[in-house]
C-alpha positions as CSV (number, residue, x, y, z in Angstrom):
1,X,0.0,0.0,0.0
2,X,1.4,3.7,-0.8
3,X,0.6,5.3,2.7
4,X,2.1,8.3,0.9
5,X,-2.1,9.1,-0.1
6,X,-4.6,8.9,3.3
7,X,-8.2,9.6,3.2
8,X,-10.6,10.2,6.0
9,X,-13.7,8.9,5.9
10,X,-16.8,10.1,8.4
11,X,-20.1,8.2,7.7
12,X,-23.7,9.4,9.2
13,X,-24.0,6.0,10.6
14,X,-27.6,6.3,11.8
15,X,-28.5,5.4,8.3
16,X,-28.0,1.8,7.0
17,X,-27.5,2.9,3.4
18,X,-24.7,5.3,4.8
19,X,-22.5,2.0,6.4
20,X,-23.3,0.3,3.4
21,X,-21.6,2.9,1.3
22,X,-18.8,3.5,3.3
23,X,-18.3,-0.3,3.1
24,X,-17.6,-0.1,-0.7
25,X,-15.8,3.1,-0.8
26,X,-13.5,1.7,1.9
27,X,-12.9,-1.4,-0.6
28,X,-12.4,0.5,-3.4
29,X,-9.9,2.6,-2.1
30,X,-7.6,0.4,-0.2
31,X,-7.8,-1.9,-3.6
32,X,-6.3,1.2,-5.3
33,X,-3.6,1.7,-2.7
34,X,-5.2,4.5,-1.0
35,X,-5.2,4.5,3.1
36,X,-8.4,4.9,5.0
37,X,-8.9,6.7,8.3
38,X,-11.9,6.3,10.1
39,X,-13.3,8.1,13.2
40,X,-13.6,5.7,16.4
41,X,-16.8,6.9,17.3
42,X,-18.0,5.6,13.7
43,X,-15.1,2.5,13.4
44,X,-17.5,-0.3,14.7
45,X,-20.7,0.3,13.2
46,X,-18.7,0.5,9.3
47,X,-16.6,-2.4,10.7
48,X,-14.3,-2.6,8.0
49,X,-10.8,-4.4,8.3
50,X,-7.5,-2.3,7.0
51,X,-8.6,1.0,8.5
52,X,-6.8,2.9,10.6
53,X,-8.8,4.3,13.7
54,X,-8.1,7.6,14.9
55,X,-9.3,9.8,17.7
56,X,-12.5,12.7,16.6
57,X,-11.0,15.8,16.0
58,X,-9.1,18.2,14.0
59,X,-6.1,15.7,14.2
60,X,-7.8,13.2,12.5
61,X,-7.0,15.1,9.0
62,X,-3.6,15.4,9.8
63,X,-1.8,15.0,6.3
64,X,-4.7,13.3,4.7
65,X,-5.3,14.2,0.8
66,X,-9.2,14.8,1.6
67,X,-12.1,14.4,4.1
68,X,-14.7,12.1,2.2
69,X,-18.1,12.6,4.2
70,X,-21.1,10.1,3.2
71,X,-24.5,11.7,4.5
72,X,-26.7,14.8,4.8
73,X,-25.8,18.9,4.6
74,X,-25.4,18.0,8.7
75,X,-22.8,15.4,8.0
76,X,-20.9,18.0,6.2
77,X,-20.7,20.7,8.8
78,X,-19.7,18.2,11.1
79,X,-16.6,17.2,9.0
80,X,-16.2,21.1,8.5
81,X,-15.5,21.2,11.6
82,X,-12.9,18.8,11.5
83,X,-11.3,19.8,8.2
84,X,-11.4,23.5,8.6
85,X,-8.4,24.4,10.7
86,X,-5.5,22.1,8.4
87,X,-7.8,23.5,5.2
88,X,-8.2,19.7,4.1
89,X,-10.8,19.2,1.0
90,X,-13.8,17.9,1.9
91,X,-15.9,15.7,-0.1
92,X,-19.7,15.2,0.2
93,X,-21.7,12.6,-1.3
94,X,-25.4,12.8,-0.2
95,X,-27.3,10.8,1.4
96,X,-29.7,13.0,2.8
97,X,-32.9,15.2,1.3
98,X,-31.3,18.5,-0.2
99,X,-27.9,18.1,0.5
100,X,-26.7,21.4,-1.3
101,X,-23.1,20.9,0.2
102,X,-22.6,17.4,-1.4
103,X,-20.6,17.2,-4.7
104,X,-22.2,14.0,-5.8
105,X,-25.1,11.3,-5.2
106,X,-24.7,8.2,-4.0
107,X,-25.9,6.7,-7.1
108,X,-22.6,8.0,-8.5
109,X,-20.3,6.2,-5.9
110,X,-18.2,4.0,-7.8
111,X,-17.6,6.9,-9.9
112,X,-16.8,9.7,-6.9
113,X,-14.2,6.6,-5.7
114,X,-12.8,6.6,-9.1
115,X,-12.3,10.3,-9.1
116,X,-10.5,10.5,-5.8
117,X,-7.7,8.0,-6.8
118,X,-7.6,9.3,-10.3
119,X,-7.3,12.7,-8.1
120,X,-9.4,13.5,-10.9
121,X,-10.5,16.7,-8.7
122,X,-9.9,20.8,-8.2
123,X,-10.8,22.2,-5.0
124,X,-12.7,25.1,-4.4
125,X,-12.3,27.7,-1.3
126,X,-16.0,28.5,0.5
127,X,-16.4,31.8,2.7
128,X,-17.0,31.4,6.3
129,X,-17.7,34.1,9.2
130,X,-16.2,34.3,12.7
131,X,-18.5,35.2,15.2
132,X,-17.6,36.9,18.6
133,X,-20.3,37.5,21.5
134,X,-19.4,40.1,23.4
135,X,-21.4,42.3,27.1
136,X,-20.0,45.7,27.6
137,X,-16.8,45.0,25.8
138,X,-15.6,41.7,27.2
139,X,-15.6,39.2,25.1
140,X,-17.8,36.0,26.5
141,X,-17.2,33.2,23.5
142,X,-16.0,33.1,20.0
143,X,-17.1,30.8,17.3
144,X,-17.1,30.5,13.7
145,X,-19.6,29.0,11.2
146,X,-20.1,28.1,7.1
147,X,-23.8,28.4,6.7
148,X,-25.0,31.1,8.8
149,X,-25.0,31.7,12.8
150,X,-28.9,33.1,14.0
151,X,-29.6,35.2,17.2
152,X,-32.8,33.7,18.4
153,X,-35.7,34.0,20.7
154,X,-36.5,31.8,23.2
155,X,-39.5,29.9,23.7
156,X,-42.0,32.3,24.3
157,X,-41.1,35.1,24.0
158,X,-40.4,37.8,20.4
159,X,-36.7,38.9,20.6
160,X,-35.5,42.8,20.9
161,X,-32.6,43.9,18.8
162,X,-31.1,46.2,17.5
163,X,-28.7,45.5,13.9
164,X,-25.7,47.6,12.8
165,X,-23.7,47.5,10.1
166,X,-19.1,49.2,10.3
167,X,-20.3,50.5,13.3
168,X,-23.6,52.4,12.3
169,X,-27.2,51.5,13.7
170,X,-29.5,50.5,10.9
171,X,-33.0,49.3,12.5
172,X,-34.7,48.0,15.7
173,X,-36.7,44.6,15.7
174,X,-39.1,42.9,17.3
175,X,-38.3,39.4,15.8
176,X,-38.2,35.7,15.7
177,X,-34.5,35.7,15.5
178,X,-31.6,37.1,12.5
179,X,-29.7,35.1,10.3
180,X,-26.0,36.0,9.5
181,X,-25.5,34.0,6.4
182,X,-22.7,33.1,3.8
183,X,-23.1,33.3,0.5
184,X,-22.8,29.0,0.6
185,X,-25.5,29.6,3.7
186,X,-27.9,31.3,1.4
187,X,-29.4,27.8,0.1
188,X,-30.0,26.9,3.8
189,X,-32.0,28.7,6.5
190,X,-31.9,32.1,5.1
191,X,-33.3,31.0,2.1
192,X,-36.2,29.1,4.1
193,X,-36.7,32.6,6.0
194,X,-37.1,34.6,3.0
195,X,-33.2,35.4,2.1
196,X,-31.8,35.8,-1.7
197,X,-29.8,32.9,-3.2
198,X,-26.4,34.1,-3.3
199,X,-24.2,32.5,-6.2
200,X,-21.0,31.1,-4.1
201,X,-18.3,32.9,-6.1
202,X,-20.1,36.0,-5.0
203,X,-18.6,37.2,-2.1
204,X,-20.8,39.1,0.5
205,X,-22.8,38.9,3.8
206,X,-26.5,38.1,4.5
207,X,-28.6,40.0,7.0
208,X,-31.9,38.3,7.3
209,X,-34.2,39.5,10.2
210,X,-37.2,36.2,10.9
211,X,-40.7,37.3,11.3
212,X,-39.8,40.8,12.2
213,X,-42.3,43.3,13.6
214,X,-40.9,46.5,11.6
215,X,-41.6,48.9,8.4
216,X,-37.9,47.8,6.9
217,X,-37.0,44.3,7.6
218,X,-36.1,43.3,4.0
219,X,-33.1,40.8,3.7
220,X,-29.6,42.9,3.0
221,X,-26.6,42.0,1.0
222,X,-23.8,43.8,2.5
223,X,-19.8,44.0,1.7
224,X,-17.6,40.9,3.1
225,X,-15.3,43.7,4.5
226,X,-18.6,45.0,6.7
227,X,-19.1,44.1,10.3
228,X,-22.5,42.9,11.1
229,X,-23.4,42.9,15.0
230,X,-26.7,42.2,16.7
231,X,-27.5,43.9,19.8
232,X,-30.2,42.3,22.4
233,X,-31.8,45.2,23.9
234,X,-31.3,45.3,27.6
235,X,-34.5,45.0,29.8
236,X,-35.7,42.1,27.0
237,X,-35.5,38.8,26.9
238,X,-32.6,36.7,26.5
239,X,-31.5,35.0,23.1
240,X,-29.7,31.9,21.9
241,X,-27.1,31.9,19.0
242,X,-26.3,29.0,17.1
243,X,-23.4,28.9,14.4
244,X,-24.3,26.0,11.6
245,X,-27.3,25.3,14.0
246,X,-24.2,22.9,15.7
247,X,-23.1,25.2,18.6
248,X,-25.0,27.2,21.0
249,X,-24.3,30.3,22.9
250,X,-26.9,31.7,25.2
251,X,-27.4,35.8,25.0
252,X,-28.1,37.5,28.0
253,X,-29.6,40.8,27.6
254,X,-26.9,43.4,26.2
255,X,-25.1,40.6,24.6
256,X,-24.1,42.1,21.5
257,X,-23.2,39.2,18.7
258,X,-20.3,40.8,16.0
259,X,-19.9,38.9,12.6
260,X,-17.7,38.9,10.0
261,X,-15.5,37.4,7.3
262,X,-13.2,34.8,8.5
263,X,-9.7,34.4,7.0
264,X,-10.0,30.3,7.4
265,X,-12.5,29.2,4.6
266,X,-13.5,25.9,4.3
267,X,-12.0,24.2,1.4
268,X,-14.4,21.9,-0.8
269,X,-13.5,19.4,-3.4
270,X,-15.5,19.3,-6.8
271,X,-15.0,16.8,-9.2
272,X,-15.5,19.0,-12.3
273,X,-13.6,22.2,-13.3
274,X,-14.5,25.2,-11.2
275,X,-14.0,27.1,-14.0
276,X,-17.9,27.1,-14.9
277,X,-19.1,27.3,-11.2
278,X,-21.8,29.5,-11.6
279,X,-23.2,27.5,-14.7
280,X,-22.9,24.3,-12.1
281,X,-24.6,25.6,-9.2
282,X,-27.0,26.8,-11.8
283,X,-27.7,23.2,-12.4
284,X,-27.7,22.2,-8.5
285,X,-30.1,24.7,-8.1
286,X,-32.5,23.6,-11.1
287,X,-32.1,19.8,-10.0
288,X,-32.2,20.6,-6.1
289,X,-35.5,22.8,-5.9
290,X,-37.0,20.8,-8.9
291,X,-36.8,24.4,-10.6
292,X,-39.6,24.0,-14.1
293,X,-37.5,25.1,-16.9
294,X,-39.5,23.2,-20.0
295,X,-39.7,24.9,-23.0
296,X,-35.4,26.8,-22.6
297,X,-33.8,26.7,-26.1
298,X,-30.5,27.8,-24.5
299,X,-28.5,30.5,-26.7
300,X,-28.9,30.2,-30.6
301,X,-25.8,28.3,-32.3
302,X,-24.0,30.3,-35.3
């Protein structure tokens, strides 16, 4: 075996089609000489032989060629998680319902395994904000996220806050909640709470205020060089953030939430030329949403 090339391999093993998958692409890829890493929280329910086991963590990726992650849009922020900080590619087939993160099907296993050792792939770089939560300057916890992070109400009770954008108030709500969101988040729960779909090469910032009580509450595009913070109004009720909907910070009242563009993106693998994104995520778009588009001609040939 050349254990010059090391994947790692992370599995949503609450689904049996998952395991089964993971089965094959182990197979396939110590058969071609490739090493496999799984996670030992995962290694006995894939139960593969020739693995290596390894800890859950960022060390995990240590010198491994990519992070191959069978399962949902979940599954994927998980292995962010893990990938991010060595900038590994990460690899998602999916599994799940949407799964707007995922490169491929599973239909198209065999192939996606054929890819990898062919290293018939270009990776891609993907946005993410860092997110610091902060009551009357000191800063309480820090956190980062790909999708979007949301200051929320809790149960019961309609959430007061105020936004700003560099620095500068822009509007108070009564709200639900408001979602910070990435250009890659757009597709996710901004989108679901009324947000534009943001092409990924586009690089920008989502304010999208949920259910707010207010004259302007309209979504905003604003610069990636902008600060975004999110104020809960003292004397109201507290608020929960969650980054990627993965990890929680309660909000006291005052708790002012800052966001803005990381320098760490998360690195994604795709296996066809990234030279045409927009044209491909065109196409994830049309096949994810079920978009109708009968009856196109597509531009006239000379």
């Amino acid at each position: 075996m050349n254990a010059e090339r090391s994947v790692l391999l992370t599995v949503h093993t609450g689904r049996a089609a998952a395991v089964e998958s993971a089965r094959l692409v182990v197979e396939r890829l110590l058969h071609a000489g490739v090493a496999v890493r799984v996670l030992s929280d995962e290694a006995d329910e894939i139960g593969c032989r020739g693995v290596e086991v390894v800890p859950p963590g960022p060390e995990a990726v240590d010198d491994a060629e990519m992070l191959i992650v069978l399962g949902g849009d979940g599954t994927l922020l998980r292995a962010a998680e893990l990938a991010r900080p060595s900038k590994t590619p990460v690899l998602g087939v999916n599994l799940g319902h949407v799964g707007f993160l995922a490169e491929a099907e599973v239909e198209n296993l065999t192939s996606v395994v054929d890819a990898v050792v062919g290293r018939d792939y270009q990776v891609e770089e993907r946005m993410t904000i860092d997110v610091t939560v902060r009551s009357n300057g000191a800063v309480l916890a820090a956190t980062w996220a790909l999708n979007e992070v949301t200051v929320e109400k809790t149960a019961g009770h309609m959430l007061e806050v105020v936004a700003e954008i560099d620095g500068r108030p822009l509007s108070r709500w009564g709200c639900d909640g408001v979602i910070c969101a990435t250009p890659t988040g757009s597709t996710a729960y901004a989108f679901s709470a009324g947000g534009p779909v943001v092409w990924p090469e586009v690089d920008a910032l989502l304010v999208v205020p949920i259910s707010a009580h207010a004259l302007f509450s309209r979504p905003l595009v604003v610069s990636p060089r902008s600060t975004v913070a999110v104020e809960v109004l003292p004397g109201g009720p507290p608020g929960v953030l969650w980054a990627d909907g993965r990890r929680r910070i309660d909000l006291r009242p005052g708790a002012r939430v800052e966001v803005c563009r990381s320098a760490t993106p998360v690195r994604l693998a795709r296996l066809h030329g990234i030279e045409h994104s927009g044209a491909l995520f065109t196409d994830r778009l049309v096949r994810k949403f079920r978009l109708p588009v009968e009856g196109w001609r597509g531009r006239a040939r000379p």
